[in-house]
Backbone bond lengths (Angstrom), bond angles and torsions (degrees), N, CA, C in turn:
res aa  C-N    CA-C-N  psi(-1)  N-CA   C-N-CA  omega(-1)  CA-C   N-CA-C  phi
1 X - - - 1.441 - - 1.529 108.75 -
2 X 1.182 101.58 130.59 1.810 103.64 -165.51 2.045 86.05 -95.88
3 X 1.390 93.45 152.86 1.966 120.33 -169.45 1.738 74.84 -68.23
4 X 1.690 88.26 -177.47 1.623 116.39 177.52 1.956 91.21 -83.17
5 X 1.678 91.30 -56.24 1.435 100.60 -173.44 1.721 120.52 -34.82
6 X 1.619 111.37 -58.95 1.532 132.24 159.38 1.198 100.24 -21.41
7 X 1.650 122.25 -64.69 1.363 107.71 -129.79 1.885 92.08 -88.32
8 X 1.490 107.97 -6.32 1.256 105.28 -173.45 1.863 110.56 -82.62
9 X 1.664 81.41 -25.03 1.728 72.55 179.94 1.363 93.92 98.19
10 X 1.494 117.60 39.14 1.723 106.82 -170.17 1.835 91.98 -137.91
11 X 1.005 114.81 166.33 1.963 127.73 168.09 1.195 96.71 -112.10
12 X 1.065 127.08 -48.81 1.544 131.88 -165.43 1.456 110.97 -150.45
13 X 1.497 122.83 151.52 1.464 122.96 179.87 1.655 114.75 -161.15
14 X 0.953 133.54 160.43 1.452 132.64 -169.47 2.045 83.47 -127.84
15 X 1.284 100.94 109.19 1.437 111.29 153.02 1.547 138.87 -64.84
16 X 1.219 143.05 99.58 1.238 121.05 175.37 1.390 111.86 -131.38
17 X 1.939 97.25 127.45 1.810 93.50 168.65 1.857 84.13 -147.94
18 X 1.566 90.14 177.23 1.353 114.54 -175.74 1.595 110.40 -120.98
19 X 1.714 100.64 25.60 1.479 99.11 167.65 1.686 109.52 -100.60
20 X 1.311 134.16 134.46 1.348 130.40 153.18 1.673 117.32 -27.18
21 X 1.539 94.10 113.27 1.500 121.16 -179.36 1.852 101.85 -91.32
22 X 1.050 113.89 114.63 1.421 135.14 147.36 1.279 129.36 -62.75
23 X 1.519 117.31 85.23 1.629 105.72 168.66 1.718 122.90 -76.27
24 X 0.904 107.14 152.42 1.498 103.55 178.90 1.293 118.57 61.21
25 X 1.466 134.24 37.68 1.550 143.35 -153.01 1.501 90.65 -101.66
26 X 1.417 112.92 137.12 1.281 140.41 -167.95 2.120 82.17 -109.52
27 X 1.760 105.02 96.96 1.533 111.22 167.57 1.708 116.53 -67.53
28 X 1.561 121.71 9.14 1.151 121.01 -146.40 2.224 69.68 -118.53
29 X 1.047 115.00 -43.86 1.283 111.95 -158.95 1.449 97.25 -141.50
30 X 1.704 107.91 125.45 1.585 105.71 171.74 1.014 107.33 -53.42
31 X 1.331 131.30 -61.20 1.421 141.24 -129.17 1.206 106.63 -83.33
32 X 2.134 123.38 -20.62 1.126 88.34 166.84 1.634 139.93 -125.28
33 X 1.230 125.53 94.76 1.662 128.25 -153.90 1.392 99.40 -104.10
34 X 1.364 123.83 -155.13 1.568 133.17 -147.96 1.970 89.46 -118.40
35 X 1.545 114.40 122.30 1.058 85.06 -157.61 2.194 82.76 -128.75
36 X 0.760 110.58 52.97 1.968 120.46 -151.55 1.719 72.12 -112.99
37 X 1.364 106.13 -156.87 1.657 149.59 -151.08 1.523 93.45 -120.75
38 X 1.393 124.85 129.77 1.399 127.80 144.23 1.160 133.84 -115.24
39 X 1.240 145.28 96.24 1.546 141.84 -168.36 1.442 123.97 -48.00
40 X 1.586 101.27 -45.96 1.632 105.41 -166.83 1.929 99.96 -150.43
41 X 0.930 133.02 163.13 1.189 152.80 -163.64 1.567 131.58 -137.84
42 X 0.791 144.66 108.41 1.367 135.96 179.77 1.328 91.33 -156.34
43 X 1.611 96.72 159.59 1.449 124.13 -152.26 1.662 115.51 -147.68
44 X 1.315 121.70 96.83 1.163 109.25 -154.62 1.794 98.49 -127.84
45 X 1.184 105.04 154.15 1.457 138.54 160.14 1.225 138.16 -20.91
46 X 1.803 98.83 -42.81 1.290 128.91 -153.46 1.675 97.31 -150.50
47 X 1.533 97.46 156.16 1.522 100.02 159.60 1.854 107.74 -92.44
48 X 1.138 87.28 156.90 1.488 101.80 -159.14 1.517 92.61 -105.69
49 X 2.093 94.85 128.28 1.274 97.15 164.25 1.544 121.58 -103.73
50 X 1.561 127.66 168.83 1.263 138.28 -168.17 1.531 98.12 -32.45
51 X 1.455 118.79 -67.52 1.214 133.45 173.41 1.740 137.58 -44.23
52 X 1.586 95.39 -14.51 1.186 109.21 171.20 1.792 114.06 -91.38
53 X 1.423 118.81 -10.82 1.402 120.02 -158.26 1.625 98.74 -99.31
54 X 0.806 134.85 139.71 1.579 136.87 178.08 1.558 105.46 -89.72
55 X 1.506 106.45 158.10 1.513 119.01 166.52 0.982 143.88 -155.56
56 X 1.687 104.75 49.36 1.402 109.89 -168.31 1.130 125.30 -25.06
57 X 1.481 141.64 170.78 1.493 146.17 170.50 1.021 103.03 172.04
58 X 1.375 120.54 160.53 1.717 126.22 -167.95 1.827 90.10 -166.69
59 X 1.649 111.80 141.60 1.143 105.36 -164.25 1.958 96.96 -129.51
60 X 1.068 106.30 116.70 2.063 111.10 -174.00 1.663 94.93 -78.32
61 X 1.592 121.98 131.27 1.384 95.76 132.48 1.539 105.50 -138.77
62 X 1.584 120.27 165.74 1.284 102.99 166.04 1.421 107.61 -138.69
63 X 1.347 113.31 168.72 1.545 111.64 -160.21 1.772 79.16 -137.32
64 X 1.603 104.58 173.12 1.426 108.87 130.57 1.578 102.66 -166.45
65 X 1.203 134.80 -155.65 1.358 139.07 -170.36 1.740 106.16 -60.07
66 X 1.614 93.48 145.77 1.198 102.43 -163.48 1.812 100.25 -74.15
67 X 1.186 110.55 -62.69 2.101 100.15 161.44 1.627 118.81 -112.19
68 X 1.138 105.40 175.23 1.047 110.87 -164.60 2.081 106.87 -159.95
69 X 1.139 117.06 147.96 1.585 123.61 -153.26 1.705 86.70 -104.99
70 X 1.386 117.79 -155.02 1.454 109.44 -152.41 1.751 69.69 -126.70
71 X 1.306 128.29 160.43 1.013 143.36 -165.42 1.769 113.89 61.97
72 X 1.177 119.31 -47.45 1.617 124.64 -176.90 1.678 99.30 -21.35
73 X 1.444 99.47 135.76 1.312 99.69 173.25 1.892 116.38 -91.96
74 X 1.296 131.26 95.93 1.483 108.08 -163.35 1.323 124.68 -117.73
75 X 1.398 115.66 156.77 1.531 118.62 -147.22 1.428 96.76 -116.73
76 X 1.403 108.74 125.31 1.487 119.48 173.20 1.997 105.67 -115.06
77 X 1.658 79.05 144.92 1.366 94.35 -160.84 1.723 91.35 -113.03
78 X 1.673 101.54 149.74 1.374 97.52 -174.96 1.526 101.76 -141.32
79 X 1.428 108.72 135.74 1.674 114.95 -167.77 1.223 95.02 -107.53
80 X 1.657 99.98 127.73 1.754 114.22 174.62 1.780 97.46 -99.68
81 X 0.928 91.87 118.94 1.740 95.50 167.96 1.418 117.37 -121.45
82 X 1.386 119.22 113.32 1.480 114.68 154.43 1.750 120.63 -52.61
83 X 1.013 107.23 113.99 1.738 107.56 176.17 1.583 97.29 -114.98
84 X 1.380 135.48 -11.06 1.207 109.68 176.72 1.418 118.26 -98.59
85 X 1.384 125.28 -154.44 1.796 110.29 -167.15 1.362 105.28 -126.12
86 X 1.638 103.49 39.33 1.804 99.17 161.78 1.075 105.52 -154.17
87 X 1.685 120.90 145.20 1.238 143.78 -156.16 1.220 91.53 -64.67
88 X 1.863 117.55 140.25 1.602 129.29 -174.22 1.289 94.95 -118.80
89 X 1.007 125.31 151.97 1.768 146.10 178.63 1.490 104.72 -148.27
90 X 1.419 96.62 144.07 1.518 115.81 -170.21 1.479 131.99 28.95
91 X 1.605 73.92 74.24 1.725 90.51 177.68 0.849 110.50 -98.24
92 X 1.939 123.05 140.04 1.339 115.27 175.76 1.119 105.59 -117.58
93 X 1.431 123.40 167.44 1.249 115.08 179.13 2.300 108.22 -137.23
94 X 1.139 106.77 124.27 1.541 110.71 -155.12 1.613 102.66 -132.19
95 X 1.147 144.83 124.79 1.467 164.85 167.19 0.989 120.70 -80.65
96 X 1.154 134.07 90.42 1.824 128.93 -167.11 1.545 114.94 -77.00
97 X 1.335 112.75 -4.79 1.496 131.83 173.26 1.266 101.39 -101.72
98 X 0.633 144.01 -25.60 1.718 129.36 177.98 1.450 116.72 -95.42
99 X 1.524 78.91 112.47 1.709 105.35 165.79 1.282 122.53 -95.22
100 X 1.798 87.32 131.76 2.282 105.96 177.53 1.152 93.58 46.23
101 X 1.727 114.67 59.92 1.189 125.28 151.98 1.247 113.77 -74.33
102 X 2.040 128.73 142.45 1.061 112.20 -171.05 1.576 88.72 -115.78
């Protein structure tokens, strides 16, 4: 089955109209298409393999000493872990509970 894109003779294209777009439209019956919530959209070329889909994720934890006396000054340590499968850049990492953190 040749794409829409193919048959246009296109790799890539930026669509624009100002007619109501139908996702999920049943051509057999107007009345019945996909009629829910959609967040995000993309539109591709190809069927997409596992390897093609991204998944960022990033995993916080923090620990610090199991007790601690009343003055002790104590240091919590916090593990940034990438758990998803694409390289992360500029990660910060910020504690909204910690006070005159140094």
């Amino acid at each position: 089955m040749m794409s829409f894109m193919a048959m246009l003779g296109l790799n890539r294209a930026t669509i624009t109209t100002t007619a109501n777009t139908k996702i999920g439209l049943d051509t057999t019956s107007a009345a019945h298409y996909f009629n829910g919530l959609i967040d995000e959209v993309r539109i591709w070329d190809k069927a997409l393999q596992p390897e093609d889909i991204l998944n960022p994720d990033i995993s916080v934890e923090k620990s610090s000493p199991e007790s601690a006396h009343v003055d002790d000054i104590i240091t919590y340590t916090y593990t940034v872990t990438n758990t998803g499968d694409v390289p992360l850049s500029a990660v910060t990492v910020s504690d909204d509970l910690a006070v005159d953190a140094v």
